[in-house]
C-alpha beads as a LAMMPS data file, in Angstrom:
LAMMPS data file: protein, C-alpha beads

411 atoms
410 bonds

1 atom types
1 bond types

-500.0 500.0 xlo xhi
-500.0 500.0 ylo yhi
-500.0 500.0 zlo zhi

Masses

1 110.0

Atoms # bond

1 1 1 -229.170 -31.626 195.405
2 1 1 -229.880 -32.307 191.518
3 1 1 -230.156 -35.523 190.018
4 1 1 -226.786 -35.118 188.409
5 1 1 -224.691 -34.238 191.693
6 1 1 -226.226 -37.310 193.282
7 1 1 -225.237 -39.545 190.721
8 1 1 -221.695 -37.464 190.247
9 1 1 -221.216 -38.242 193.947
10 1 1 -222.386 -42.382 193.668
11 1 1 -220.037 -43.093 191.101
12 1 1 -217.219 -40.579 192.759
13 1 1 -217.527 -42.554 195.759
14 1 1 -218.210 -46.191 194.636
15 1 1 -214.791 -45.582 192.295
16 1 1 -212.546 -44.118 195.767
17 1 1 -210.454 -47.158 195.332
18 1 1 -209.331 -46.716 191.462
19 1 1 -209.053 -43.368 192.557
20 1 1 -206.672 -43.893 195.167
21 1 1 -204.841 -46.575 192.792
22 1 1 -204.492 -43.678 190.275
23 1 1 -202.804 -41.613 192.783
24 1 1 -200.266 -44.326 193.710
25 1 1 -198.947 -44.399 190.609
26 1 1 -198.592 -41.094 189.860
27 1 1 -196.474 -40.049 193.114
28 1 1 -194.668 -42.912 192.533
29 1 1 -193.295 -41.958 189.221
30 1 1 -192.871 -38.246 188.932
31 1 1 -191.478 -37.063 185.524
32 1 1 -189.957 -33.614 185.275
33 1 1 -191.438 -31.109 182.434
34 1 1 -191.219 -32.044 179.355
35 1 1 -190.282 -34.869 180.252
36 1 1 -193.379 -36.611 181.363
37 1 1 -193.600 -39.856 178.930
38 1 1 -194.463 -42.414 181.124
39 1 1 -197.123 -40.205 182.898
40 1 1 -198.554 -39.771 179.110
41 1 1 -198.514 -42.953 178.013
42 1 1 -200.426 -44.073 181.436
43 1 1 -202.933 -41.187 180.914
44 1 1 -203.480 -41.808 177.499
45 1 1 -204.053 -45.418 178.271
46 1 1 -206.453 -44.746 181.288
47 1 1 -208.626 -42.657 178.793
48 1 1 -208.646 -45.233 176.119
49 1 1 -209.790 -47.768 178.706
50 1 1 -213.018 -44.745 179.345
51 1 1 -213.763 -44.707 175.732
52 1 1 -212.714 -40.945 175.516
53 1 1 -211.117 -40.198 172.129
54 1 1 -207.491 -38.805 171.894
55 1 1 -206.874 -35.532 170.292
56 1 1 -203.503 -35.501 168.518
57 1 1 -201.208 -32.219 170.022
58 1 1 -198.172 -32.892 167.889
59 1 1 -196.507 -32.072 171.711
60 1 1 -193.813 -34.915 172.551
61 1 1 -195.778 -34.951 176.391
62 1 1 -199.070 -34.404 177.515
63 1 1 -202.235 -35.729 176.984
64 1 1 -205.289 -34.517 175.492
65 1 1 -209.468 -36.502 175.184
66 1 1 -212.849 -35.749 174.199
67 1 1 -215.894 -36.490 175.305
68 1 1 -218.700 -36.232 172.918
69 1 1 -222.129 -36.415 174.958
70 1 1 -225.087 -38.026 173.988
71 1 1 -226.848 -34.324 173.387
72 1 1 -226.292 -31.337 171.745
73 1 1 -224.430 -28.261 173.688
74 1 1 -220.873 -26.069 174.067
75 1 1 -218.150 -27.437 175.003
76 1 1 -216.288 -26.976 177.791
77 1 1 -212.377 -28.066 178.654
78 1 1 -211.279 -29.230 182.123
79 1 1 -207.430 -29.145 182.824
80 1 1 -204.591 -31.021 184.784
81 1 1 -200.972 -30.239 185.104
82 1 1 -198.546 -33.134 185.065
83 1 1 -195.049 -32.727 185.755
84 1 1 -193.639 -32.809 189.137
85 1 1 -190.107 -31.054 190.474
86 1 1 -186.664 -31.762 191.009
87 1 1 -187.106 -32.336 194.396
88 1 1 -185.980 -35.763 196.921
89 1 1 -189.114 -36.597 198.794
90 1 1 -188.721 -36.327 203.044
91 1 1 -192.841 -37.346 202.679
92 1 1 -194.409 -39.644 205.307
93 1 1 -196.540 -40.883 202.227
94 1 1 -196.241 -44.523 202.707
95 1 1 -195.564 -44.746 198.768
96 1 1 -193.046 -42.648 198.187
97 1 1 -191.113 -41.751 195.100
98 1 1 -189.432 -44.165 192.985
99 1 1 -187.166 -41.421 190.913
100 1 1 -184.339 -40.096 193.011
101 1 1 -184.576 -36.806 192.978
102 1 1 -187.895 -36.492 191.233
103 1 1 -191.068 -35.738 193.551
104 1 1 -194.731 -34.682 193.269
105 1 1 -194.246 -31.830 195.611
106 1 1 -196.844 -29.415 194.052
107 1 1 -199.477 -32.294 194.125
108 1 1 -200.411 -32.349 190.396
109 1 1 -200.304 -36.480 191.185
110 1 1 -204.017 -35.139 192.819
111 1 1 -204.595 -32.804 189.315
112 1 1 -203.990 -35.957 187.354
113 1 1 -206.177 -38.114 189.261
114 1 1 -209.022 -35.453 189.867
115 1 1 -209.763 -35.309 186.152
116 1 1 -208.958 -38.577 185.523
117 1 1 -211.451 -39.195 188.239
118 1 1 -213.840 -36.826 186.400
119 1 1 -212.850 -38.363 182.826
120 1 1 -214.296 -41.862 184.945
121 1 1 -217.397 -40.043 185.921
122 1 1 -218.573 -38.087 182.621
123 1 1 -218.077 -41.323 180.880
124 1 1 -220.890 -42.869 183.030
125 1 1 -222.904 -40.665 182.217
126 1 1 -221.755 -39.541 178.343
127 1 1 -225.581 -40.396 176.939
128 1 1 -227.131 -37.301 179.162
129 1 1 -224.125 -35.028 178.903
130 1 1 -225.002 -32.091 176.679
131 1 1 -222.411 -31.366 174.585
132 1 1 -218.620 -32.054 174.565
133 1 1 -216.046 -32.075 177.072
134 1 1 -211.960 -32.088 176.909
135 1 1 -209.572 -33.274 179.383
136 1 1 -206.220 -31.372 179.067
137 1 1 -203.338 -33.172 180.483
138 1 1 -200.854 -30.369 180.344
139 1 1 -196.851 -30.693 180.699
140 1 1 -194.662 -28.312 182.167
141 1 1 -196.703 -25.948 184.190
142 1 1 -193.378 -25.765 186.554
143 1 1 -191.315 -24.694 183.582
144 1 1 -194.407 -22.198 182.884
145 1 1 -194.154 -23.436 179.225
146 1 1 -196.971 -26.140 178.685
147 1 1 -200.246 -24.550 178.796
148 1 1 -198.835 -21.951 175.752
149 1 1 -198.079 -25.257 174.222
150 1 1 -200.949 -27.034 174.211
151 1 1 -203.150 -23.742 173.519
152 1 1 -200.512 -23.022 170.403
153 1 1 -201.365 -26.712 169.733
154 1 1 -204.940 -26.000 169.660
155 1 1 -206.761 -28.114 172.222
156 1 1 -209.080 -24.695 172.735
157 1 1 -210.725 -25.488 169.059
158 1 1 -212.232 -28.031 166.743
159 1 1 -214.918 -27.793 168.951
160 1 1 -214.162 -24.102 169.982
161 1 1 -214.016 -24.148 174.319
162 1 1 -216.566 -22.050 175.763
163 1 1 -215.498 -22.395 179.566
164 1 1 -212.584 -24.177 181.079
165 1 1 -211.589 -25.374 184.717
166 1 1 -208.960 -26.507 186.947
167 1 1 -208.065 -26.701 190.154
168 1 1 -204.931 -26.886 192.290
169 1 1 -204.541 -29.179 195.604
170 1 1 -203.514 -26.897 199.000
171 1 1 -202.915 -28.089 202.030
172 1 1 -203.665 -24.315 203.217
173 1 1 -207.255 -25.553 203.202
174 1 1 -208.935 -28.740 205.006
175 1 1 -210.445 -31.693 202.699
176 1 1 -213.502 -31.060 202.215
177 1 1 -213.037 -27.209 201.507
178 1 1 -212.725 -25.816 198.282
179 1 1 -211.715 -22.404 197.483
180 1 1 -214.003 -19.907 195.250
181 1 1 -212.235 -16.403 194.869
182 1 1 -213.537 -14.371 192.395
183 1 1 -210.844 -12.428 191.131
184 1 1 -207.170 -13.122 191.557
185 1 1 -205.960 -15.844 192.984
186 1 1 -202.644 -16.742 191.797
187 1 1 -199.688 -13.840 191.196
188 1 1 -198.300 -12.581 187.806
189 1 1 -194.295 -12.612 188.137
190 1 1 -191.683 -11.413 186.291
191 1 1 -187.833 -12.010 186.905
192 1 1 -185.884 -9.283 187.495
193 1 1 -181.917 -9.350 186.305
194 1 1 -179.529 -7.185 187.429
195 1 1 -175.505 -6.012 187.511
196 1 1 -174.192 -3.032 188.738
197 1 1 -170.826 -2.227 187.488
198 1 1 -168.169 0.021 188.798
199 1 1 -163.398 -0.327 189.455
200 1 1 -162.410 -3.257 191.402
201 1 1 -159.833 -2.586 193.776
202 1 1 -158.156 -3.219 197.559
203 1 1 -160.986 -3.452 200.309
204 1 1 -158.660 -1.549 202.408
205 1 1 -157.750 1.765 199.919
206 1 1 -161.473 2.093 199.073
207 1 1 -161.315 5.427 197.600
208 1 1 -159.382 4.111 195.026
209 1 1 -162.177 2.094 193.729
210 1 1 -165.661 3.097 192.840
211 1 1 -167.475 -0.021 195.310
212 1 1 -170.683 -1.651 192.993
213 1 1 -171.494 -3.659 196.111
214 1 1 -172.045 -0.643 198.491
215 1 1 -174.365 0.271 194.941
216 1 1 -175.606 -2.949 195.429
217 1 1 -176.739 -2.108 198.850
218 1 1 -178.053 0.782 198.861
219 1 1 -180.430 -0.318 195.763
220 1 1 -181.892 -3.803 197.275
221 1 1 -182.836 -1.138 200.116
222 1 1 -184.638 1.098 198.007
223 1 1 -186.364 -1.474 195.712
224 1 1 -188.998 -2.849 199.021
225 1 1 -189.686 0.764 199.233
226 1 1 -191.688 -0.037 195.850
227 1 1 -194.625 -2.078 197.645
228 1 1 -194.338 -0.064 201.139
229 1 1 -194.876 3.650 199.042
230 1 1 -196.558 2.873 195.581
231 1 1 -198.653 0.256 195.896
232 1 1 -202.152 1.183 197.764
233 1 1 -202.278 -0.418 201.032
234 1 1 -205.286 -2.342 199.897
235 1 1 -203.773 -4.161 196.902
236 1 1 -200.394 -7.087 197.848
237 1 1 -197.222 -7.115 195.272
238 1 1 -193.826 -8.516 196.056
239 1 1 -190.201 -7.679 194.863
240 1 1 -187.890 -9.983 196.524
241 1 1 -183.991 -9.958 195.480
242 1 1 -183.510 -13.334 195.980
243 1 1 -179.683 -14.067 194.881
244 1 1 -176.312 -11.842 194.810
245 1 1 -172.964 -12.365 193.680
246 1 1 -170.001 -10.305 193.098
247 1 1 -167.289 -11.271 190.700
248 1 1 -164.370 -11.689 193.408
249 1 1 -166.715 -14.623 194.657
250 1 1 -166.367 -15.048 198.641
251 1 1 -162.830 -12.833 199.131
252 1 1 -163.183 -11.072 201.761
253 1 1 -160.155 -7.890 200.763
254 1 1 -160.922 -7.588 197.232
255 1 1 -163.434 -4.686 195.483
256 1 1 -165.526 -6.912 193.434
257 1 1 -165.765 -5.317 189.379
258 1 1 -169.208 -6.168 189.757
259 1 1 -172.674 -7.168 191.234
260 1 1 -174.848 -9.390 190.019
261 1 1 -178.388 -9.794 191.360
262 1 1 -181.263 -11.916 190.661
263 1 1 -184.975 -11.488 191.772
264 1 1 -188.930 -12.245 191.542
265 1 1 -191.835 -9.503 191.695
266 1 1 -195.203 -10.621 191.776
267 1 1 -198.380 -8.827 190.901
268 1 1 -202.048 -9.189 191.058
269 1 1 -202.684 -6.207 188.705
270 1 1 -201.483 -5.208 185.124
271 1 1 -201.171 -1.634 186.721
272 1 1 -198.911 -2.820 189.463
273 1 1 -197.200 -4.571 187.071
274 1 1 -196.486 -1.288 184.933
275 1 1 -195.863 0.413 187.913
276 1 1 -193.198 -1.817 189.867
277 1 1 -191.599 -2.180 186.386
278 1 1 -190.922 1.549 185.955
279 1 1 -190.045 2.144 189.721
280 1 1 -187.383 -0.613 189.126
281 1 1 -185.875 0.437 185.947
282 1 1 -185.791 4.660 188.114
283 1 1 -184.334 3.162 191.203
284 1 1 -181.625 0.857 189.746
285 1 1 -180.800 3.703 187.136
286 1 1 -180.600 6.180 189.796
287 1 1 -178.569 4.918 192.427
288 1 1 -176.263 3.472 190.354
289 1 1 -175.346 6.660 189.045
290 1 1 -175.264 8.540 192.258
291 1 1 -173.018 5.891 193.526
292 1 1 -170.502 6.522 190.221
293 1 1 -171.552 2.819 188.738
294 1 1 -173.313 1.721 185.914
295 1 1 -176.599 -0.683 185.574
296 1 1 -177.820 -3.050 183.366
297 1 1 -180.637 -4.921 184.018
298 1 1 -183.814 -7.014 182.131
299 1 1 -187.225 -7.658 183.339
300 1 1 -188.773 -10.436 182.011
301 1 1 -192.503 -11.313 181.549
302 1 1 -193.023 -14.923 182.986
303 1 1 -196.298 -14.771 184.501
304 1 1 -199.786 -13.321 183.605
305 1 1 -202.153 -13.134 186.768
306 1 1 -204.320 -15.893 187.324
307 1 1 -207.767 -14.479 188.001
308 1 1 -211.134 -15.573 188.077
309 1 1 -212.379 -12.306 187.065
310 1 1 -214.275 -12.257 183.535
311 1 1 -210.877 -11.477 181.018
312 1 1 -211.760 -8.802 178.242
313 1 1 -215.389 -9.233 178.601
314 1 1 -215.633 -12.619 179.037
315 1 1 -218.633 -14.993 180.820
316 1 1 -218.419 -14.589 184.915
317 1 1 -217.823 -18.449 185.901
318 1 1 -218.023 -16.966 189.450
319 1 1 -221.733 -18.116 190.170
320 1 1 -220.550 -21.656 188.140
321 1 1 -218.169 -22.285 190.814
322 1 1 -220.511 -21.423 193.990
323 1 1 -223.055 -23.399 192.931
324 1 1 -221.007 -26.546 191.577
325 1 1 -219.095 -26.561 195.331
326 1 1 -222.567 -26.440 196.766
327 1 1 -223.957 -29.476 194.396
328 1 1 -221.005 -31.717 195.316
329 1 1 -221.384 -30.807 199.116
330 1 1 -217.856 -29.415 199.959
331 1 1 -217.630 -25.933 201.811
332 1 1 -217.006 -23.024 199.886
333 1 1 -213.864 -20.544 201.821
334 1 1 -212.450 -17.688 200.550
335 1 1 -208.517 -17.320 201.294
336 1 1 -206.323 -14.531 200.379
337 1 1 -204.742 -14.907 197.214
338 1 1 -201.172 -16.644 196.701
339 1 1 -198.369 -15.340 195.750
340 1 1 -197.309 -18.271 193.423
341 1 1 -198.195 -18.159 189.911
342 1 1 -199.697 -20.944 187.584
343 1 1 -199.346 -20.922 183.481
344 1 1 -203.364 -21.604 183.807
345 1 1 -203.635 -17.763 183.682
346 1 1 -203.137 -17.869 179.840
347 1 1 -206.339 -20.017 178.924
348 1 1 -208.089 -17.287 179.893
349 1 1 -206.139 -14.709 177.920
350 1 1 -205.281 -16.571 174.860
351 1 1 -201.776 -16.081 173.562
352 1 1 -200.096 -15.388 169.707
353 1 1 -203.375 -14.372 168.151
354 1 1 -205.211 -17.458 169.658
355 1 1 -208.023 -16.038 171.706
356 1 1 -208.575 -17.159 175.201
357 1 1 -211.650 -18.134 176.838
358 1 1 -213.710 -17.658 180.186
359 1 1 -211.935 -19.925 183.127
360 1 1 -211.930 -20.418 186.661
361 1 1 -209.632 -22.024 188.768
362 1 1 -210.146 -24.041 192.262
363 1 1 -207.958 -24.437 194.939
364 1 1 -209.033 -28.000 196.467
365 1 1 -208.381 -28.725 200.304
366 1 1 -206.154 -31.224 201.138
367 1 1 -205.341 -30.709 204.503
368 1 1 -205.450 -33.279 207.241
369 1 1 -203.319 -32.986 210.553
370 1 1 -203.902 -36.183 210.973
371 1 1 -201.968 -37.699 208.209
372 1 1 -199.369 -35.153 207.808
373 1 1 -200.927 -33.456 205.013
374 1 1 -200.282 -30.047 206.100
375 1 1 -197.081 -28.895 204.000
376 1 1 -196.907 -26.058 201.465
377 1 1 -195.967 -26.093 197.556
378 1 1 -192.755 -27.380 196.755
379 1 1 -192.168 -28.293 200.387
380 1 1 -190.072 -31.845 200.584
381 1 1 -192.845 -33.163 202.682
382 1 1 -195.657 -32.026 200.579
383 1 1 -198.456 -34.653 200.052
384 1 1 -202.391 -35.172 200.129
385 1 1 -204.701 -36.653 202.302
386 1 1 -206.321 -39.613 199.916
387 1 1 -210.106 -38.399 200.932
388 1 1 -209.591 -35.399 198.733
389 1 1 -209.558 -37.527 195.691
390 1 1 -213.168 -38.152 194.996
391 1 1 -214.211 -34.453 195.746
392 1 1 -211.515 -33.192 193.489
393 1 1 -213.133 -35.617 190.534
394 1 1 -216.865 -34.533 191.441
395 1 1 -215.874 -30.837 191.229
396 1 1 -214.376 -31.129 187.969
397 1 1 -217.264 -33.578 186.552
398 1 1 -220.036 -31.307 188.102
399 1 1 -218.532 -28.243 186.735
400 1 1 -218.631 -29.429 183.418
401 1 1 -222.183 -29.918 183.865
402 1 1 -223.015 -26.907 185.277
403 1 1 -221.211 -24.843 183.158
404 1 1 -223.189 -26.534 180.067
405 1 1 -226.456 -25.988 181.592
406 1 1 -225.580 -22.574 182.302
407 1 1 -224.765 -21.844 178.516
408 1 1 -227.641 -23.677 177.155
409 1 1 -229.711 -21.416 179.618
410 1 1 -227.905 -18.124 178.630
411 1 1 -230.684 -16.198 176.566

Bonds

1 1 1 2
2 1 2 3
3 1 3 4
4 1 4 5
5 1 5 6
6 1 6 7
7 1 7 8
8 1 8 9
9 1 9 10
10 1 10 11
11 1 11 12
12 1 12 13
13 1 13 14
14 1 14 15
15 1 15 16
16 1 16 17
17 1 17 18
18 1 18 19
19 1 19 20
20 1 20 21
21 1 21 22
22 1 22 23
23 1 23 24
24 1 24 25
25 1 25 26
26 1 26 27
27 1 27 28
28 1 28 29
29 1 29 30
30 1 30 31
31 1 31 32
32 1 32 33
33 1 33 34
34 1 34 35
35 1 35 36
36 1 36 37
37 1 37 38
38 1 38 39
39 1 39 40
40 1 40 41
41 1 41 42
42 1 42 43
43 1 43 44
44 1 44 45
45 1 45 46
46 1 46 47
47 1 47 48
48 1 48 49
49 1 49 50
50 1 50 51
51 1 51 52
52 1 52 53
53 1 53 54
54 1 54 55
55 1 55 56
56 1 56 57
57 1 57 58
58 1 58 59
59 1 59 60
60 1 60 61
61 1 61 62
62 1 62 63
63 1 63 64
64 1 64 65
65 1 65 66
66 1 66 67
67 1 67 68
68 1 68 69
69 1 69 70
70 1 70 71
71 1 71 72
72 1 72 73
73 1 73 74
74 1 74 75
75 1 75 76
76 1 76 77
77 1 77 78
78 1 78 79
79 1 79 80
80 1 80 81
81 1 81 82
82 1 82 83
83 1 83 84
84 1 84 85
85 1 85 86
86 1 86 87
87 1 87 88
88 1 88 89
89 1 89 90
90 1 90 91
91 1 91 92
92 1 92 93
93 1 93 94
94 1 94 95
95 1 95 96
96 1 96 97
97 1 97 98
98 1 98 99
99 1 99 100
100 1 100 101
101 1 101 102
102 1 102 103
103 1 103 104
104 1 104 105
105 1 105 106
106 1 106 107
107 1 107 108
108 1 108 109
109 1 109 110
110 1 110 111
111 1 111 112
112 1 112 113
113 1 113 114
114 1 114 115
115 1 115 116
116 1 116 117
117 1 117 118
118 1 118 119
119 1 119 120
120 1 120 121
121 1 121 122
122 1 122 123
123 1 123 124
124 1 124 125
125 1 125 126
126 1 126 127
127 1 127 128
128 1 128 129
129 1 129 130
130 1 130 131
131 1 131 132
132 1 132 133
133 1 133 134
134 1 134 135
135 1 135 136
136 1 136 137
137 1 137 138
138 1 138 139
139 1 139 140
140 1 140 141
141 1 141 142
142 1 142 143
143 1 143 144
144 1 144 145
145 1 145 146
146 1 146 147
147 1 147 148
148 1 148 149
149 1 149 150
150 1 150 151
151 1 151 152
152 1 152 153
153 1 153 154
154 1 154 155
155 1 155 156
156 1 156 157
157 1 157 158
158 1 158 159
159 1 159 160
160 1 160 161
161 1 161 162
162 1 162 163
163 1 163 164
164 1 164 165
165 1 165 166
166 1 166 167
167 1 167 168
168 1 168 169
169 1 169 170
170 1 170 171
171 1 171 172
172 1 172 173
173 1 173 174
174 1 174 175
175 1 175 176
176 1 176 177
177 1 177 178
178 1 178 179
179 1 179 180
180 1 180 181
181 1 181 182
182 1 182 183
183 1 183 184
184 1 184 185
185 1 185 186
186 1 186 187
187 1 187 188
188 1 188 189
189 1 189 190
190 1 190 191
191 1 191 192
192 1 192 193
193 1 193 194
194 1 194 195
195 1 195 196
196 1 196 197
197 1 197 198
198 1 198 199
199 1 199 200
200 1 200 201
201 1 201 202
202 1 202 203
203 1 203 204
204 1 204 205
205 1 205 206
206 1 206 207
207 1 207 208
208 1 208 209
209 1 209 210
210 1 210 211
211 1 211 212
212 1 212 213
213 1 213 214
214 1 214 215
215 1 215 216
216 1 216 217
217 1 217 218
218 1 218 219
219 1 219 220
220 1 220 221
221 1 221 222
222 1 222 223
223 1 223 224
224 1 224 225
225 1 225 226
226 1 226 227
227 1 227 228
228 1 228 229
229 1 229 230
230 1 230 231
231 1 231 232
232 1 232 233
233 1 233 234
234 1 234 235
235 1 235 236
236 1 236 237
237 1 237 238
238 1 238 239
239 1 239 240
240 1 240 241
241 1 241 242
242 1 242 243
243 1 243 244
244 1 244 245
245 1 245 246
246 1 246 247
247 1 247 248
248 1 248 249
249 1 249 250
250 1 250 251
251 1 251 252
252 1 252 253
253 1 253 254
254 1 254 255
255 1 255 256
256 1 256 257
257 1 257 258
258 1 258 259
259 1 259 260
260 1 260 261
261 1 261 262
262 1 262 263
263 1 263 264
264 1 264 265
265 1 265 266
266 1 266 267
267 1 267 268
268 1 268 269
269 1 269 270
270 1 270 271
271 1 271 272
272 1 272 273
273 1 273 274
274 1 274 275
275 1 275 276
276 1 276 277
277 1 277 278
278 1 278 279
279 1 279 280
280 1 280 281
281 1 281 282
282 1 282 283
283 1 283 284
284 1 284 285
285 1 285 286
286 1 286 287
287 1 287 288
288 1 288 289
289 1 289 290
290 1 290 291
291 1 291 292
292 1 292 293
293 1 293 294
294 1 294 295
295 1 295 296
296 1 296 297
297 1 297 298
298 1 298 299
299 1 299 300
300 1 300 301
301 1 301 302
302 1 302 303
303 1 303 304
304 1 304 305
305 1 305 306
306 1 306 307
307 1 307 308
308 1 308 309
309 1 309 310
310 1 310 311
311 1 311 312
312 1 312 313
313 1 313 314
314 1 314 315
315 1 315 316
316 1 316 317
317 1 317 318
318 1 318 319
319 1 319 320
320 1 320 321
321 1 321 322
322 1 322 323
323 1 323 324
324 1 324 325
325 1 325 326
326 1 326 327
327 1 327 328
328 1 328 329
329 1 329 330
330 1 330 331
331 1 331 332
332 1 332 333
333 1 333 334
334 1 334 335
335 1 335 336
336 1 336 337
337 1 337 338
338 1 338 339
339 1 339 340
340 1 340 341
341 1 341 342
342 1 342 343
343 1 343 344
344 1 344 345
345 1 345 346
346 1 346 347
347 1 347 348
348 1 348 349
349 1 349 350
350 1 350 351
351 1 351 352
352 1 352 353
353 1 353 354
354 1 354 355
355 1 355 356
356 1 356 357
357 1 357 358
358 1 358 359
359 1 359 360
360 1 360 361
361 1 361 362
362 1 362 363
363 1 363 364
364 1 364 365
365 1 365 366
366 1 366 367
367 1 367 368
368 1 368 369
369 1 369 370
370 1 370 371
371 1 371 372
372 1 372 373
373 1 373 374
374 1 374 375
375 1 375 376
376 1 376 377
377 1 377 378
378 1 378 379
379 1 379 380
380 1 380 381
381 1 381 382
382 1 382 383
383 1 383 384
384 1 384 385
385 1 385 386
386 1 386 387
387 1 387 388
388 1 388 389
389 1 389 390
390 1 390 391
391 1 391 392
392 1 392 393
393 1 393 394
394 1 394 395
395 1 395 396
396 1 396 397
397 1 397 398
398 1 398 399
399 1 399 400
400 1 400 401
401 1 401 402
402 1 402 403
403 1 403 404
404 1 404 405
405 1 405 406
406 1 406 407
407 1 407 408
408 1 408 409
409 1 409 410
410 1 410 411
């Protein structure tokens, strides 16, 4: 164990209590996206209190701070989300939500306070850091808008980034775990629209009406044979129609006019991606005509893939990672991929002419039977098991460190 990790670890674990009072506060006063004020204002004021400089964003919410060490080197970014979901807490948290409606059921409450917790640390030690760091506070990672906000806002320059982090609280995983996947590890998704239209008419004189719903049918059918017969066994992609309505509503005689259907794909490859796209547009075309109806229907981009794999050419934080789990003592695990998606994904691939830069991302354990932390995302009962807090801070302060040394080092 370097000198660093040990002392990374001391002050994680002499500080478990502020820690845990950071948390408190947090899950007890979820903010929506966008809407995350008070969370800002408390950030902001926790940093000033640190002696970490604020960064003006122009952004109504989030937070962003520098760190400038006491040595020369890059600098590197480490990221939060902040906004929590509309969502009435069932939690056996013992402090629960105080906004009706309004829980931390992803757990970025534990994002905050993991680089808050690492803000606390790197300021202890600011006179041996080499370099600079940034803590991103970023708004409305539900809403998939705030990490193209604060990267349009330009927290990736003036110093220009040269490796950013995150991580992302699980309850798939045990405290004490972390998750290293090189590679994917969170889905790209798109949103897929869609209304068939064909003649209304009496459910009992079919014939007299060309029927969009049997259409309907016959296409929601066809559209999982996309991932069962084009997508190699090996590889995992999703198209899920997830909502249908017809424009009778619920009467039970009447030929609706029309179907309209809602869905989700997910991807872990931009080839998939192209792929399921065209299938969809070929199926949906096709059966609609063989069935006498007419289609139209919009895919929309919402979701890059979040991978760990080098973007474009990019430095391989891979061996980073490893080795910054090992110096803070947590186990390493490698879990298959999820399925959900996380705005993260673009820091690495830059957006609107603003280039991206090399990132990983973490999935932290926060699983403990024991204390009922063993819900998914966006479950009512999500929450995390407090002992997760100061290993969530060290991973973020250590890879800061490691990824600086590791620059410094590149020939």
């Amino acid at each position: 164990m370097s000198t660093f990790s040990e002392r990374i670890l001391a002050i994680a674990d002499s500080n478990r209590q502020k820690l845990q009072d950071f948390y408190q506060y947090f899950h007890r006063h979820p903010e929506l996206s966008m809407k995350e004020y008070q969370t800002s204002d408390h950030i902001a004021a926790i940093l000033m209190e640190l002696g970490i400089e604020l960064v003006e964003t122009g952004l109504d919410t989030g937070v962003a701070g520098i760190l400038r060490g006491g040595q020369d080197g890059p600098c590197i970014a480490l990221r939060a989300d902040i906004d929590a979901l509309p969502i009435q807490e069932q939690s056996s948290c013992p402090f629960p939500s105080e906004n009706e409606g309004v829980m931390h059921a992803c757990g970025h409450d534990t994002h905050i306070t993991s680089l808050l917790g690492a803000a606390l640390i790197l300021s202890e030690m600011r006179d041996d850091i080499r370099g600079t760091v940034k803590f991103i506070f970023q708004p409305a990672e539900e809403k998939n808008l705030g990490a193209t906000a604060m990267i349009r806002s330009g927290v990736l320059e003036d110093p220009r980034v040269e490796a950013c982090f995150s991580l992302h609280g699980t309850a798939e995983i045990p405290t004490g775990s972390v998750a290293v996947i090189p590679g994917p590890i969170m889905a790209g998704l798109n949103t897929i629209d869609i209304e068939i239209t064909g003649k209304g008419g009496h459910g009992g004189i079919p014939h007299r009406s060309t029927d969009p719903v049997v259409a309907a049918a016959a296409i929601i059918q066809s559209l999982q044979t996309i991932v069962s017969r084009n997508v190699a066994p090996t590889d995992s992609a999703v198209v899920s129609i997830c909502s249908v309505h017809t424009s009778n509503g619920i009467i039970s005689n009447v030929i609706p006019d029309n179907v309209h259907m809602k869905g989700t794909v997910r991807f872990y490859s931009e080839e998939d991606k192209a792929m399921i796209n065209r299938r969809i547009l070929e199926i949906v075309e096709g059966i609609a005509s063989a069935y006498n109806c007419t289609a139209s229907f919009e895919i929309s981009d919402d979701l890059p893939v979040t991978t760990n794999a080098p973007f474009h050419g990019q430095r391989d934080l891979s061996a980073i990672a490893y080795r910054t789990v090992a110096d803070i003592g947590a186990a390493a695990v490698s879990p298959a991929p999820s399925g959900g998606g996380d705005d993260f994904s673009y820091y690495s691939i830059g957006i609107e002419g603003k280039a991206g830069v090399p990132s990983f991302f973490y999935w932290l354990g926060v699983r403990n039977e024991d204390l009922d932390c063993i819900y998914s995302w966006h479950s009512p009962k999500f929450r995390t098991d407090p002992a997760a807090l100061p290993i969530g801070a060290a991973l973020l302060a250590m890879s800061a460190i490691n990824a600086a040394d590791d620059i410094l080092s590149d020939p």
